[in-house]
PDB file of N, CA, C and O in Angstrom:
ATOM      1  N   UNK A   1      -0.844   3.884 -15.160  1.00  0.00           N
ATOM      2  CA  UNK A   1      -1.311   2.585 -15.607  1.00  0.00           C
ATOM      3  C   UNK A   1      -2.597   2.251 -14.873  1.00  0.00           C
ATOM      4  O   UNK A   1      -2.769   2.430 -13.667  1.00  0.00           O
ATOM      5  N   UNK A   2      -3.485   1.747 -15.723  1.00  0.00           N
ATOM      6  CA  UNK A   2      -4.545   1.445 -15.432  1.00  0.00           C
ATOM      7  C   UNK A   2      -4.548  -0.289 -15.123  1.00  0.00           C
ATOM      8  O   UNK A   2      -3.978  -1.211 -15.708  1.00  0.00           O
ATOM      9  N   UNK A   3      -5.574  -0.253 -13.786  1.00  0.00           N
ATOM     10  CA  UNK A   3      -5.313  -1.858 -13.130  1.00  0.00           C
ATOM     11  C   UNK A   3      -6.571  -2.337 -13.522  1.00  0.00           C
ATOM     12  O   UNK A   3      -6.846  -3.388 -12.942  1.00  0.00           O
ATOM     13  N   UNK A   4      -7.551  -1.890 -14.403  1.00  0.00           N
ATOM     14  CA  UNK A   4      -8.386  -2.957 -15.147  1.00  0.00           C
ATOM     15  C   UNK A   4      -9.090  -3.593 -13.928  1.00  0.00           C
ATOM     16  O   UNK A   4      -9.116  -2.943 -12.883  1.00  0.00           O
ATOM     17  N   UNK A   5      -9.528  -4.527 -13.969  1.00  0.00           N
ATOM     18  CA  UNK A   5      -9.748  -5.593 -13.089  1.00  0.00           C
ATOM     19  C   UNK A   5      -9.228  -6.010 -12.062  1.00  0.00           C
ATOM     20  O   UNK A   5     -10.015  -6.173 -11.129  1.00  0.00           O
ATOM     21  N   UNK A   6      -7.987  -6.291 -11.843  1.00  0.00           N
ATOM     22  CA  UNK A   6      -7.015  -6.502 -10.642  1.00  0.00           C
ATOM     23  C   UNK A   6      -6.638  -5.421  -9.784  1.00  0.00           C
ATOM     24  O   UNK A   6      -6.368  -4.238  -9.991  1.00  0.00           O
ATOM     25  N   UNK A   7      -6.696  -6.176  -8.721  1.00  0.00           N
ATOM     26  CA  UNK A   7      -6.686  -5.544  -7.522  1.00  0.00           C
ATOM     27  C   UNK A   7      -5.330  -5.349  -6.689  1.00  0.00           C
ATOM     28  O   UNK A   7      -4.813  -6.421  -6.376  1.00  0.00           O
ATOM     29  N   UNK A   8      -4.632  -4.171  -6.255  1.00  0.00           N
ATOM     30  CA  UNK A   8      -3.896  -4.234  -5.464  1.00  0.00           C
ATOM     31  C   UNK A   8      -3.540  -5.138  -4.085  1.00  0.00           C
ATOM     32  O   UNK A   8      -3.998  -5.179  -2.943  1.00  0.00           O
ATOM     33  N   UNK A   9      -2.596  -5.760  -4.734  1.00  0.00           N
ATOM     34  CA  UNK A   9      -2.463  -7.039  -3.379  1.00  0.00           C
ATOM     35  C   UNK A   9      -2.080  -6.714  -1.995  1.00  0.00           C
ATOM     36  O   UNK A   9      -2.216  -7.506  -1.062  1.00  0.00           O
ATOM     37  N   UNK A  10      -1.452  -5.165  -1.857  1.00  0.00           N
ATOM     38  CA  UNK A  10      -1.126  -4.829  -0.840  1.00  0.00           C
ATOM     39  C   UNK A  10      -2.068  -3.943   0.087  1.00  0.00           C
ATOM     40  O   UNK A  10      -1.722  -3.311   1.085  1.00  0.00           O
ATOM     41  N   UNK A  11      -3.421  -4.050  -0.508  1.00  0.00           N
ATOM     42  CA  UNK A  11      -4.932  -2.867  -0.319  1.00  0.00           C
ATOM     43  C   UNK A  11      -5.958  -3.780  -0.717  1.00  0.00           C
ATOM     44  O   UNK A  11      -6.123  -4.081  -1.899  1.00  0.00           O
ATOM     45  N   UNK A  12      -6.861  -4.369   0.490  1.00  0.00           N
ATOM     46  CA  UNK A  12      -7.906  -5.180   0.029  1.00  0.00           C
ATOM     47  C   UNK A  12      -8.045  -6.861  -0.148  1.00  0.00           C
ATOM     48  O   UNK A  12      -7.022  -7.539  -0.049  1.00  0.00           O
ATOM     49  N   UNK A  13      -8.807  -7.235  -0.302  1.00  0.00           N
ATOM     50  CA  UNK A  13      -8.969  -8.624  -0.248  1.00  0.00           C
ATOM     51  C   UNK A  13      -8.896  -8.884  -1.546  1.00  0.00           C
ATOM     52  O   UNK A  13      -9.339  -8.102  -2.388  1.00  0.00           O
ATOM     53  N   UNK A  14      -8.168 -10.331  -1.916  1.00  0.00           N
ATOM     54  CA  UNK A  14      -8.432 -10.628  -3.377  1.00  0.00           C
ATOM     55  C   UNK A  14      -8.981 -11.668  -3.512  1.00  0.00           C
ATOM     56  O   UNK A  14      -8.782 -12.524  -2.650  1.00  0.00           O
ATOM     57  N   UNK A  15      -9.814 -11.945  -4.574  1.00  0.00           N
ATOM     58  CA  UNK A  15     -10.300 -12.781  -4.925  1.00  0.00           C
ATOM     59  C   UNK A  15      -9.688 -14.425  -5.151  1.00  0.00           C
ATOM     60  O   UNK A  15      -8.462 -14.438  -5.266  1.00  0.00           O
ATOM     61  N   UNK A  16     -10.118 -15.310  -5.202  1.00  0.00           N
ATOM     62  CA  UNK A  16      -9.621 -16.860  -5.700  1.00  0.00           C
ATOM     63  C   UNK A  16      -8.963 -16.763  -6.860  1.00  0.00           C
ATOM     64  O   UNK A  16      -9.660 -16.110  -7.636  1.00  0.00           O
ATOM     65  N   UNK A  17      -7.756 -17.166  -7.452  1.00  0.00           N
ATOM     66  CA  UNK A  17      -7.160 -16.976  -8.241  1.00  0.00           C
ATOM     67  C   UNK A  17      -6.641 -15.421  -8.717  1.00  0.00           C
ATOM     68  O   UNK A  17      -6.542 -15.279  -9.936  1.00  0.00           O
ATOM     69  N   UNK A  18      -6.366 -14.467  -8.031  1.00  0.00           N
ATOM     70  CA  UNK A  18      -6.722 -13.288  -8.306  1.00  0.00           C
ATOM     71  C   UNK A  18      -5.110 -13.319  -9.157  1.00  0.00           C
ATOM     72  O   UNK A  18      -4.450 -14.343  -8.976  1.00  0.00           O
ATOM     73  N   UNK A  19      -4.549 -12.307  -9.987  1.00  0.00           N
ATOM     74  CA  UNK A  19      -3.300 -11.878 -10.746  1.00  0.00           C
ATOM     75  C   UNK A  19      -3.216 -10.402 -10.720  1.00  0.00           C
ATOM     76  O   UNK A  19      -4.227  -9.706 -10.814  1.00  0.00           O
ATOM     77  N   UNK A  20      -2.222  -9.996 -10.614  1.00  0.00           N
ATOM     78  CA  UNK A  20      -1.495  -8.905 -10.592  1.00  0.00           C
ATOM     79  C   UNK A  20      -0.057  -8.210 -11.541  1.00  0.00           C
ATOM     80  O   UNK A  20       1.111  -8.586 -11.449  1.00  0.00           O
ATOM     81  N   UNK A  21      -0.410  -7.508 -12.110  1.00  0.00           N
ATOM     82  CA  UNK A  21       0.637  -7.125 -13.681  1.00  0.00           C
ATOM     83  C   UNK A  21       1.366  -6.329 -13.240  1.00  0.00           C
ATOM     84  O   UNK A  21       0.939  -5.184 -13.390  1.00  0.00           O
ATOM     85  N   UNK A  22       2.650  -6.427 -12.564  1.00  0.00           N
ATOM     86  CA  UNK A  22       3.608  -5.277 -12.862  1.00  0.00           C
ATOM     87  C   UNK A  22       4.018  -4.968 -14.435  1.00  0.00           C
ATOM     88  O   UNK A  22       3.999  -5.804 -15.339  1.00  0.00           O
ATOM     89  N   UNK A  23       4.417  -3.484 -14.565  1.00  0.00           N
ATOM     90  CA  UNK A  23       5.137  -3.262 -15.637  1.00  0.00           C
ATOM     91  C   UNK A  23       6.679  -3.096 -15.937  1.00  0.00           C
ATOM     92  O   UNK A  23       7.384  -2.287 -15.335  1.00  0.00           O
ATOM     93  N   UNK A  24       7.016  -3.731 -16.679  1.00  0.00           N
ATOM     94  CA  UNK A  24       7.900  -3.612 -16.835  1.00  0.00           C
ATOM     95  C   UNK A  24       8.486  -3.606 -18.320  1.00  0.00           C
ATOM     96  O   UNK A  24       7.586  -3.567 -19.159  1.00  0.00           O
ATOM     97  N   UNK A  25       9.812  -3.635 -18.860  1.00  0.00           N
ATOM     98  CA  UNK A  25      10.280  -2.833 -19.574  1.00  0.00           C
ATOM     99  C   UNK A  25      11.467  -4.366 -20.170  1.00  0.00           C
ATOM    100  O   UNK A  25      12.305  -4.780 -19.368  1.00  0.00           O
ATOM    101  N   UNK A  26      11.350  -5.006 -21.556  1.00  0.00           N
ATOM    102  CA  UNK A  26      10.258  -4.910 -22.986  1.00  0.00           C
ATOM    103  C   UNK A  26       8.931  -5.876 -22.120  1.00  0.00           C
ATOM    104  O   UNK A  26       7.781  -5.652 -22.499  1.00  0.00           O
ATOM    105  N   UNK A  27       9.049  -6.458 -21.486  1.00  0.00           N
ATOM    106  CA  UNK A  27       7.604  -7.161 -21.407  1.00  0.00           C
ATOM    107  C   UNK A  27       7.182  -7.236 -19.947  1.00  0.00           C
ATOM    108  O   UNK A  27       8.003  -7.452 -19.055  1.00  0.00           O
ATOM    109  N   UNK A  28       5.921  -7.058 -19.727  1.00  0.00           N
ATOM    110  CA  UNK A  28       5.235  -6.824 -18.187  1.00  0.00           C
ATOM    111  C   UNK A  28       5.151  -8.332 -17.418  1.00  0.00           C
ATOM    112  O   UNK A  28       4.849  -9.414 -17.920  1.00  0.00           O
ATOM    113  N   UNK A  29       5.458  -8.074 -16.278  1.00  0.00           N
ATOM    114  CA  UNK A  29       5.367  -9.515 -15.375  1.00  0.00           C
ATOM    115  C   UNK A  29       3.724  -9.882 -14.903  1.00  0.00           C
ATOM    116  O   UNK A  29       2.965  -8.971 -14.576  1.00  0.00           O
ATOM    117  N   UNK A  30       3.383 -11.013 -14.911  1.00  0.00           N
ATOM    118  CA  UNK A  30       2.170 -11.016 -14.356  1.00  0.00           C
ATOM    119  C   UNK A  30       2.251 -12.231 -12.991  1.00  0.00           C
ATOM    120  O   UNK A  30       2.890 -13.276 -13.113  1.00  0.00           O
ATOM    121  N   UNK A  31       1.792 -12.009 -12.228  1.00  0.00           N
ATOM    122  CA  UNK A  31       1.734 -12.687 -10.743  1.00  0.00           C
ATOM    123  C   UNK A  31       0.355 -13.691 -10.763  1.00  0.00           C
ATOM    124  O   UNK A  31      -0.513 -12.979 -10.257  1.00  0.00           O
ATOM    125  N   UNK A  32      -0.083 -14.621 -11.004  1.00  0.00           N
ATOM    126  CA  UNK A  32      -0.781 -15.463 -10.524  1.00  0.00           C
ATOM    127  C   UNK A  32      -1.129 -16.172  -9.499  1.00  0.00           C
ATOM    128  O   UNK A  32      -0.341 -17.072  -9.210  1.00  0.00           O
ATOM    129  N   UNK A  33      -2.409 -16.015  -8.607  1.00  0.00           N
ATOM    130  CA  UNK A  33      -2.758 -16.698  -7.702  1.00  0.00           C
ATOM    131  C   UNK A  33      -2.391 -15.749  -6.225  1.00  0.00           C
ATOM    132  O   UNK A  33      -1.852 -16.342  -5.291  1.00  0.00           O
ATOM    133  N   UNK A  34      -2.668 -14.502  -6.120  1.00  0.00           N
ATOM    134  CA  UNK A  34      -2.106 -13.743  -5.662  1.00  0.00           C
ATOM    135  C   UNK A  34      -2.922 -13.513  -4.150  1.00  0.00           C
ATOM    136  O   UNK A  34      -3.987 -12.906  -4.263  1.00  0.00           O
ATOM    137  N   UNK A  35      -2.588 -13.875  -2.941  1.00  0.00           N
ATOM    138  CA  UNK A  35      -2.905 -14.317  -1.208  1.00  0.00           C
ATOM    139  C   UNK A  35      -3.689 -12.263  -1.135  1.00  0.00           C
ATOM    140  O   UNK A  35      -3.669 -11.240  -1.820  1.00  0.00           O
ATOM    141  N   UNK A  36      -4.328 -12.838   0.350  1.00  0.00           N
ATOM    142  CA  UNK A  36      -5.017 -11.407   0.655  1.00  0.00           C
ATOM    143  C   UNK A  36      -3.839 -11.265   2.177  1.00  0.00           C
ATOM    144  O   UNK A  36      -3.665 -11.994   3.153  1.00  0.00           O
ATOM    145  N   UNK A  37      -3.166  -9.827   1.689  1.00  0.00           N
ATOM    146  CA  UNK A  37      -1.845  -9.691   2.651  1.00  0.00           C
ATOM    147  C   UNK A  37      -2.350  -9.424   3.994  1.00  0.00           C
ATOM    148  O   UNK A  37      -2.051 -10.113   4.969  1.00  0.00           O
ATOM    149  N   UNK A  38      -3.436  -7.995   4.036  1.00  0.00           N
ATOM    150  CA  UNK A  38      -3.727  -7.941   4.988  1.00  0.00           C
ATOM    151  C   UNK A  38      -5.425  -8.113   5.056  1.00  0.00           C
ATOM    152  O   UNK A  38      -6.216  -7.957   4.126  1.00  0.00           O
ATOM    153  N   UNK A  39      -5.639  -8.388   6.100  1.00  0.00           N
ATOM    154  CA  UNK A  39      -7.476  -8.153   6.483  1.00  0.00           C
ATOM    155  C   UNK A  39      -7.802  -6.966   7.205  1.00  0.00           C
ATOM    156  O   UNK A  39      -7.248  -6.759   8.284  1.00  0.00           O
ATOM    157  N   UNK A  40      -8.842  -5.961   6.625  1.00  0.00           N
ATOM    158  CA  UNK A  40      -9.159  -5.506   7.505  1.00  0.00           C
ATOM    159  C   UNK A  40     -10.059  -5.623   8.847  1.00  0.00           C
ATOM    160  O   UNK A  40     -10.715  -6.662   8.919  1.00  0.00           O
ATOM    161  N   UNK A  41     -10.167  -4.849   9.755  1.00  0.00           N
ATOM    162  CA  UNK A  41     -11.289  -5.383  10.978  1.00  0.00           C
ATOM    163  C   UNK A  41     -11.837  -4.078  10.722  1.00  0.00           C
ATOM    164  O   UNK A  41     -11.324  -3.202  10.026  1.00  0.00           O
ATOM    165  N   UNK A  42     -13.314  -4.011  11.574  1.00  0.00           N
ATOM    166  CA  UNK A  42     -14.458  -3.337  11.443  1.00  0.00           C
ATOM    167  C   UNK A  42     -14.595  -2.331  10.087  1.00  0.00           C
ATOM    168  O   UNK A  42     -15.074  -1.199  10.156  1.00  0.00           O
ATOM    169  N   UNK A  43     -14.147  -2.877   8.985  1.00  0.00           N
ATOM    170  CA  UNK A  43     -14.102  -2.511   7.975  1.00  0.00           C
ATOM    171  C   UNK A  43     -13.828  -0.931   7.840  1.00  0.00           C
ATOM    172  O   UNK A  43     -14.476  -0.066   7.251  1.00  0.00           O
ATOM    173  N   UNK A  44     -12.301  -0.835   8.808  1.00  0.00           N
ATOM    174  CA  UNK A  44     -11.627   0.579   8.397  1.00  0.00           C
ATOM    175  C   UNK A  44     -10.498   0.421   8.109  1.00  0.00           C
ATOM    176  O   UNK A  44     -10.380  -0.803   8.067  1.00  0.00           O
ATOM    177  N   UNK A  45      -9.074   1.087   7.755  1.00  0.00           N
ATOM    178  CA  UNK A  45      -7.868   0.637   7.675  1.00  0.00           C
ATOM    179  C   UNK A  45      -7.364   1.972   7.877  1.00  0.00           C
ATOM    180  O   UNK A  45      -7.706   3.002   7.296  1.00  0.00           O
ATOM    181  N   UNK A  46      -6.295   1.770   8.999  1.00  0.00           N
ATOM    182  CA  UNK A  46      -5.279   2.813   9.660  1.00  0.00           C
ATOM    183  C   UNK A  46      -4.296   2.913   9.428  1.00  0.00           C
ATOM    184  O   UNK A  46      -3.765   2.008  10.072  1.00  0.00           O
ATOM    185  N   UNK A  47      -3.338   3.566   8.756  1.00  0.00           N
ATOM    186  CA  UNK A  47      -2.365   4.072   8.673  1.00  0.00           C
ATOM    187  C   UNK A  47      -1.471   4.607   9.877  1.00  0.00           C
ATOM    188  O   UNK A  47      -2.062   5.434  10.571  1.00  0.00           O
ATOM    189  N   UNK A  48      -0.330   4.343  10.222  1.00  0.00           N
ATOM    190  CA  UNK A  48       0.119   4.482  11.719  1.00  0.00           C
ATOM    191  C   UNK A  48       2.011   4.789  11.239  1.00  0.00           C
ATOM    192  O   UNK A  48       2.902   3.957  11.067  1.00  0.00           O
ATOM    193  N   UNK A  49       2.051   6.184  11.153  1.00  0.00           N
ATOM    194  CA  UNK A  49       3.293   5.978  10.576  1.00  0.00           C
ATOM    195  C   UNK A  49       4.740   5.593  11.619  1.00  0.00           C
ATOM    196  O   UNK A  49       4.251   5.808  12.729  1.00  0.00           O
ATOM    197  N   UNK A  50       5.880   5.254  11.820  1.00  0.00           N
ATOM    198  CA  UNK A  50       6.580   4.344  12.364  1.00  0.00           C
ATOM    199  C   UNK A  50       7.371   5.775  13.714  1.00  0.00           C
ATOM    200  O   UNK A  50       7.438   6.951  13.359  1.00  0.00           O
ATOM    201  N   UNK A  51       7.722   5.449  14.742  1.00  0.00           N
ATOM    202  CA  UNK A  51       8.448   6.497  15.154  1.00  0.00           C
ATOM    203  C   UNK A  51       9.092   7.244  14.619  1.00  0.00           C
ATOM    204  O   UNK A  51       8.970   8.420  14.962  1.00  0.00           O
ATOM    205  N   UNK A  52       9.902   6.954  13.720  1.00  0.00           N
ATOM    206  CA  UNK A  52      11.333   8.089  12.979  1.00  0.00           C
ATOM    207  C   UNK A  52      10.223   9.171  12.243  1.00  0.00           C
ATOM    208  O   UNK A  52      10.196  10.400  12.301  1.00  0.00           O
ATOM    209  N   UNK A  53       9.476   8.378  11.652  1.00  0.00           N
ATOM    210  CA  UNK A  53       8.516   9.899  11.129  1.00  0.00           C
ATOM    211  C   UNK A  53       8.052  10.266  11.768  1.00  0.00           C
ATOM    212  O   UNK A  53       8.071  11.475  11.538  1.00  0.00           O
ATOM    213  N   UNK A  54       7.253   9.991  13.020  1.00  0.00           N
ATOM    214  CA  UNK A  54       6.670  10.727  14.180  1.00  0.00           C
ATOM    215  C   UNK A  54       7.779  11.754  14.508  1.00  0.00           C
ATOM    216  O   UNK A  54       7.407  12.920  14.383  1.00  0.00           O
ATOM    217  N   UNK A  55       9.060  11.576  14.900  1.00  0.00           N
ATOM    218  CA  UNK A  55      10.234  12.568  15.173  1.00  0.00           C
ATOM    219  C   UNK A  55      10.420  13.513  14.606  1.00  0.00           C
ATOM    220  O   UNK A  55      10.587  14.659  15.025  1.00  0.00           O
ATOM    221  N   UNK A  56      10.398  12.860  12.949  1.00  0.00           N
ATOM    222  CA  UNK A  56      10.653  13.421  12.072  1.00  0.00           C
ATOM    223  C   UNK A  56       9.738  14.956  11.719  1.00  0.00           C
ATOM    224  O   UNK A  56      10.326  16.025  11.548  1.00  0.00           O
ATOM    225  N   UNK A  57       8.394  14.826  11.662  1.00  0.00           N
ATOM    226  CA  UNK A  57       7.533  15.608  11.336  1.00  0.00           C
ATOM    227  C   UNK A  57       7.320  16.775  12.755  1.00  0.00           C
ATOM    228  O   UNK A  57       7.020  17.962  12.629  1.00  0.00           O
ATOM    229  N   UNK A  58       7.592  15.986  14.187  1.00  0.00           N
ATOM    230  CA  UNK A  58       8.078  16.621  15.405  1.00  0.00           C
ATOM    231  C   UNK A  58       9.071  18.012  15.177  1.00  0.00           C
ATOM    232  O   UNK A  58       8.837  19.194  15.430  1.00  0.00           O
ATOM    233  N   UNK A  59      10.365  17.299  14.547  1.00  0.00           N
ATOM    234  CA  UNK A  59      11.233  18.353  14.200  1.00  0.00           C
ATOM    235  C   UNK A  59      11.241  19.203  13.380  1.00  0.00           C
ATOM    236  O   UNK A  59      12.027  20.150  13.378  1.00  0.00           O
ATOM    237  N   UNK A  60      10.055  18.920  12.265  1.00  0.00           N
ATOM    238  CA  UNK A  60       9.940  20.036  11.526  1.00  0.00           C
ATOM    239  C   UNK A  60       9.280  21.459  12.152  1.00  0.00           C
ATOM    240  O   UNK A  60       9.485  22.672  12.201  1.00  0.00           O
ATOM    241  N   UNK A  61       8.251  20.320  12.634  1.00  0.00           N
ATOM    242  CA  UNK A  61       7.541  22.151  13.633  1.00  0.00           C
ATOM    243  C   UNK A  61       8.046  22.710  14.487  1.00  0.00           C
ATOM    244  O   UNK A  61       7.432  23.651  14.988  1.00  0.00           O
ATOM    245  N   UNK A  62       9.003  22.448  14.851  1.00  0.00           N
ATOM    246  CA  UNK A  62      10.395  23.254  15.970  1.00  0.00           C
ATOM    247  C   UNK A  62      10.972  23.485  15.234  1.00  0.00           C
ATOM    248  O   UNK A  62      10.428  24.580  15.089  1.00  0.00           O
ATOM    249  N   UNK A  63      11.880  23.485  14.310  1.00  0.00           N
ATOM    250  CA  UNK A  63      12.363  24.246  13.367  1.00  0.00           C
ATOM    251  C   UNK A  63      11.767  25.227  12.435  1.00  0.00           C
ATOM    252  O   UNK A  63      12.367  26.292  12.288  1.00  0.00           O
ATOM    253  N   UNK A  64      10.814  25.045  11.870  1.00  0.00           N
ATOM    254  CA  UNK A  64       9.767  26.259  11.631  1.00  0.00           C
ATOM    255  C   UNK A  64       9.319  27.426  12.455  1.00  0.00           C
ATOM    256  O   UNK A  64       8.699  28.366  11.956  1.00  0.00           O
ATOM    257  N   UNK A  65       9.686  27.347  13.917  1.00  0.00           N
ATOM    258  CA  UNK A  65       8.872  28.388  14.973  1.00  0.00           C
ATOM    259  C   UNK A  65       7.735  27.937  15.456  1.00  0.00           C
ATOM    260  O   UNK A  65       7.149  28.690  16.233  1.00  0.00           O
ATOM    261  N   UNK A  66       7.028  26.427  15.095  1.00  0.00           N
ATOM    262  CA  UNK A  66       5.513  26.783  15.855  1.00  0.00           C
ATOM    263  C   UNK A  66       5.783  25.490  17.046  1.00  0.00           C
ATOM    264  O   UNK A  66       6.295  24.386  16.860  1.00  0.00           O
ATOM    265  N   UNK A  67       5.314  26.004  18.125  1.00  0.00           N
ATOM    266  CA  UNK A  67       5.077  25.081  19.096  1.00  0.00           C
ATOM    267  C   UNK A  67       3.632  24.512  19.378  1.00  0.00           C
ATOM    268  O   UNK A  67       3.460  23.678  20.267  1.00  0.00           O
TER     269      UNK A  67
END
């Protein structure tokens, strides 16, 4: 699905009045007036995944053989 115009509310700043269309199934929801969740600073955005996947991805490479 193509987002046209609207912007992911969970990626980016939105605009004043901004809307957001989920799809759904017989008729699509639309979200009005939709807040900017996060801000970025020095205009980068980091991804930081949570401990259990840090472990997680830990244990794969010990179980594979590589140290």
């Amino acid at each position: 699905m193509d987002l046209g115009d609207e912007r992911d509310p969970n990626v980016g700043l939105q605009e004043d009045g901004a809307t957001f269309t989920i799809p759904q199934h017989p008729v699509r929801r639309r979200i009005h007036g939709i807040q900017t969740f996060n801000v970025p600073g020095g205009g980068e955005y980091f991804f930081m995944p949570s401990l259990s996947a840090l472990r997680w991805i830990g244990d794969l490479r010990q179980s594979s053989g590589h140290a």
